[in-house]
N, C-alpha and C positions, 0 to 999 in steps of 0.2 A: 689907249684904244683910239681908234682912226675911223671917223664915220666920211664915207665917201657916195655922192648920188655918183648911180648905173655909168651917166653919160661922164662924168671926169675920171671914173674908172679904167672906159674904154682907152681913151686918150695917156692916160698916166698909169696904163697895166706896171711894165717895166719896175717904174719907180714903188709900184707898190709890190710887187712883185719880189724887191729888193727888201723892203722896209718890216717885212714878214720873213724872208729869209735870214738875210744877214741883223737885221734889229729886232728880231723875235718880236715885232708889232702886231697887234691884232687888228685886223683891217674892217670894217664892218660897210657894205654895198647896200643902198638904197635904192629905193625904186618907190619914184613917188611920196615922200619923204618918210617910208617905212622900210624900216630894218629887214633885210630880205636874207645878207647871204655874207658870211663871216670866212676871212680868209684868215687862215693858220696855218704854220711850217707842218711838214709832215711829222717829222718831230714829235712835234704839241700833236700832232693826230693822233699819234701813236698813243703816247702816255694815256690821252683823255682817252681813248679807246683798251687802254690797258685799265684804267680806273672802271669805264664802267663794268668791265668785268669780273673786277673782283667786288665792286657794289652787288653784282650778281648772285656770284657766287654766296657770298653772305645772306643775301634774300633766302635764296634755295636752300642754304643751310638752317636756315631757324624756321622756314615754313616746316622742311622735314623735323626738327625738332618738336614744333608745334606738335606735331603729326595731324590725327582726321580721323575719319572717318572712311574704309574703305566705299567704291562705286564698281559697282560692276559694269562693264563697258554694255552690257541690255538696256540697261536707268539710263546712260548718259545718252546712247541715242534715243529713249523715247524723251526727256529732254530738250535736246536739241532736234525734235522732232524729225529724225531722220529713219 
C-alpha cells in the first residue's frame, strides 16, 4: 500500500493512476497527514462491493432466522413519533 499527501497526488496522478491499474496497488491520499481517500482498480471495487453483499445477505438471513416479534406499523409510528 502506497500512502501519498493530496499535493504529490496532484502532480503524480498519471503514475498512480497506473500503479493501481496495471500493479493492482492500493494508493491511500492524505490530506494533512490523515488518511482521507483510497484508490483501487475498479476491479477491486467490484469484488469488495460483491463481498459486502453477500456479508448482507447473511446478516438478513439469520436476523429472519432469529425471527422477533411482530410490530404493527401504528407502534412504529408512535415510536418514532410520527
Amino acid at each position: 500500500m502506497t500512502s501519498v499527501p493530496i499535493t504529490k497526488a496532484r502532480a503524480h496522478l498519471p503514475d498512480l493512476f497506473n500503479a493501481v491499474l496495471h500493479r493492482r496497488e492500493v494508493v491511500v491520499i492524505t490530506r494533512h497527514e490523515k488518511e482521507e481517500v483510497v484508490m483501487i482498480s475498479r476491479q477491486e471495487w467490484e469484488h469488495l462491493k460483491a463481498l459486502a453483499e453477500v456479508a448482507d445477505a447473511r446478516a438478513a438471513d439469520k436476523a429472519m432466522a432469529e425471527g422477533g416479534r411482530d410490530i404493527a406499523l401504528d407502534e412504529i409510528r408512535r415510536e418514532l413519533g410520527l
